[in-house]
N, C-alpha and C positions, 0 to 999 in steps of 0.2 A: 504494500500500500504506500502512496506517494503523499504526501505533504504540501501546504501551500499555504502561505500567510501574506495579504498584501495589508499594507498601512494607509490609508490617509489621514492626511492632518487641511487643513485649514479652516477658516472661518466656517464655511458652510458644513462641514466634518461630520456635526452631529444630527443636523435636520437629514441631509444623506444617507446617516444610516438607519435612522427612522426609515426614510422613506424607501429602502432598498430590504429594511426586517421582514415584510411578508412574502419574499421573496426568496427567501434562506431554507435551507435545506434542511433534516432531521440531523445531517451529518456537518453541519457547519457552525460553529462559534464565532460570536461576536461581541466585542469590548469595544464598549463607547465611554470616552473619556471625555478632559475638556479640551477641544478643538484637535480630537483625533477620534480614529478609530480603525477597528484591525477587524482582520477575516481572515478566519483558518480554517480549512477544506482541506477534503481527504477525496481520494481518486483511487481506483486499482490502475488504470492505465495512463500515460501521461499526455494523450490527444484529451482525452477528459478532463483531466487537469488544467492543461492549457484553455478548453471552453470555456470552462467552467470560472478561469480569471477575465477572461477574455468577455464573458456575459457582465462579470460583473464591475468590470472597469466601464462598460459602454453604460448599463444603467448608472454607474455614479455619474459618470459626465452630464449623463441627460437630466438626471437629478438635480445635480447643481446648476446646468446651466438654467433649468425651470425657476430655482428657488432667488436666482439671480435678476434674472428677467421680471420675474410677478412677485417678491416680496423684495427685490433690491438687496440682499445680503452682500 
């Protein structure tokens, strides 16, 4: 089984990861701190692995760019 932890940090950090929670897997943890937050994901193969950051780098972006746009963050 393979591993995988990405980090973000900035202003919008924590509305992010709100907004990416119901979106999370039975097999994925997440730490929200102040003006960060981490994801850790488990994969047996590493094409999955790589989706699977790959998914959730595009929803953060789209995330923050929403929260940026209609609440001005």
């Amino acid at each position: 089984m393979m591993r995988a932890k990405l980090s973000f940090e900035g202003d919008t950090a924590e509305a992010v990861a709100r907004s990416l929670d119901p979106d999370n897997l039975p097999g994925m943890k997440a730490e929200v701190g102040e003006g960060k937050f981490e994801v850790e994901f488990f994969a047996e193969r590493l094409g999955t692995l790589l989706a699977t950051a790959d998914d959730l780098i595009m929803n953060a972006k789209i995330a923050e760019d929403l929260l940026k746009r209609e609440v001005g963050i």
